[in-house]
Phi, psi and omega in degrees: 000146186249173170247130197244191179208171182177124185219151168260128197268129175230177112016331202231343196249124161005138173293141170344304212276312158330308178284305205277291167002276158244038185295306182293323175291319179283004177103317214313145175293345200191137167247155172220149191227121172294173166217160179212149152243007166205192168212129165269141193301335166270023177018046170300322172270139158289162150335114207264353175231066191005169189096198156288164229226101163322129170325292164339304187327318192264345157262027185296102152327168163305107213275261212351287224255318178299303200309343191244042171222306171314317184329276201322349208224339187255149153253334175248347179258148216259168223224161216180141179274160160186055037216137148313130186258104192270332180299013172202057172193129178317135163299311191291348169283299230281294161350298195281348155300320191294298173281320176311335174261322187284335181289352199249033206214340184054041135085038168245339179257160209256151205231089153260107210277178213127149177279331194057126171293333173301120161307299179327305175309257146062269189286318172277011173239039159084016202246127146260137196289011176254032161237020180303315183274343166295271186316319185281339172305273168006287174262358183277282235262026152249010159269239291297324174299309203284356195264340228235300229252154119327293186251062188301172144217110183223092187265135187198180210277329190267290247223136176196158160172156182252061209091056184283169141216134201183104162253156023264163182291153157285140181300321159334120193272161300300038176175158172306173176274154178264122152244083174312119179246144199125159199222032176266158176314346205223351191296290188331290199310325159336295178298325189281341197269322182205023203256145145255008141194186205251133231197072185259145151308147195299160199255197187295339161209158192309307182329291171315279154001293203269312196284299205318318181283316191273353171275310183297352173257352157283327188278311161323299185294327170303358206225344172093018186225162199230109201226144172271171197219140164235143179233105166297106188078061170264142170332147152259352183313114168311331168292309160329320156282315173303309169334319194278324154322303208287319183295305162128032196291153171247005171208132159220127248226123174230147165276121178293130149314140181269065219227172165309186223235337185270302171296292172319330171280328174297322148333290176300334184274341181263328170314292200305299173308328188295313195282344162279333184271342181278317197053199191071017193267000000 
């Protein structure tokens, strides 16, 4: 099982190119940078894990361009959206962005993907959420046309264009992995549908969780595919990771404080013990 990071970058947190640093000098395989690209000021939705809504949400840089400020400073590490709010980004930029960091990056970034709980957020790039996932289906598998075709074309209910061009290809054959992010009733059928692996938060017990993973791994192989589990916000309790070893989980993604440089090495310092006692990296 490998080890990830995952921090929300802001204005106030170590710069991107920082973070990626030491993300890489410390082993980890993979940094991931969530995205918002606003919070509307009337907090009509809630917080999905209640309470107030962390400051960081409303100062999130841009994950594209901090990524490609990671890019520029790493040689190994592989660098990850977690998640791209794709129901509220044109397909056809985001395809071209999407391949341009893997190009200038030499083929390290993990493309994770999502609908977003804000309603509101949502509403204002023109979405209504209860078609959300129906738009992110859409547009993941009309990047997946301009990254495979010379001459893309893609008509759907969202999403339409006729006879594209559009370079450069990601250097990944044929395209970065898709990390389908969600914990809903339909999140599997997602992942089987335009996804190559599946990239959830931990569910209400190990338990769940884990029946989730053997069913989506069951479904998959019926289907002739071979599909990963990145596991998001993951525990650091050493009993807990070992399950998650034992299970064949292939990533597990811990959250950096969106904090000083002081808070983050203790952070880093408590990852590292757990991980020493788990082993399996």
């Amino acid at each position: 099982m490998d080890y990830g990071l995952a921090i929300f970058p802001t204005d106030e947190t170590p710069s991107p190119a920082q973070l990626a640093r030491l993300a890489e000098e410390r082993g980890f395989e993979s940094l991931f940078f969530p995205e918002h690209t606003h919070i509307p000021a009337s907090r009509a939705t809630p917080y999905p894990v209640g309470g107030d809504l962390p400051r960081e949400y409303a100062r999130l840089l841009d994950p594209f361009i901090a990524l490609a400020a990671a890019a520029a400073v790493t040689e190994r590490l592989l660098l990850g959206t977690g998640i791209c709010l794709v129901a509220e980004r044109d397909p056809i930029v985001t395809a071209k962005e999407v391949a341009t960091l893997d190009r200038i990056s030499d083929g390290r970034f993990l493309f994770g993907v999502g609908a977003g709980w804000n309603r509101e957020e949502l509403r204002n790039h023109g979405v209504e959420p209860r078609e959300r996932f129906e738009v992110v289906s859409e547009r993941v598998r009309a990047m997946q046309a301009i990254w495979t075709q010379d001459e893309a074309s893609f008509a759907g209910e969202h999403v339409r264009f006729e006879r594209i061009w559009s370079w450069p290809k990601p250097v990944q054959r044929p395209y970065p992995p898709v990390l389908v992010g969600g914990n809903g009733a339909t999140v599997l059928d997602r992942v089987l549908e335009y996804g190559d692996h599946w990239m959830p938060n931990p569910e209400r017990s190990d338990d769940e969780l884990l029946a989730r993973i053997a069913e989506l791994r069951g479904r998959a192989a019926d289907a002739g595919r071979a599909i990963g589990v990145t596991v998001n916000a993951a525990s650091t309790k050493p009993e807990r990771l070992a399950r998650l070893l034992e299970a064949g989980v292939d990533r597990a993604v811990f959250y950096l404080p969106s904090a000083d440089s002081g808070a983050i090495e203790a952070r880093l310092e408590a990852i590292e013990s757990a991980l020493a006692v788990v082993g399996g990296g």
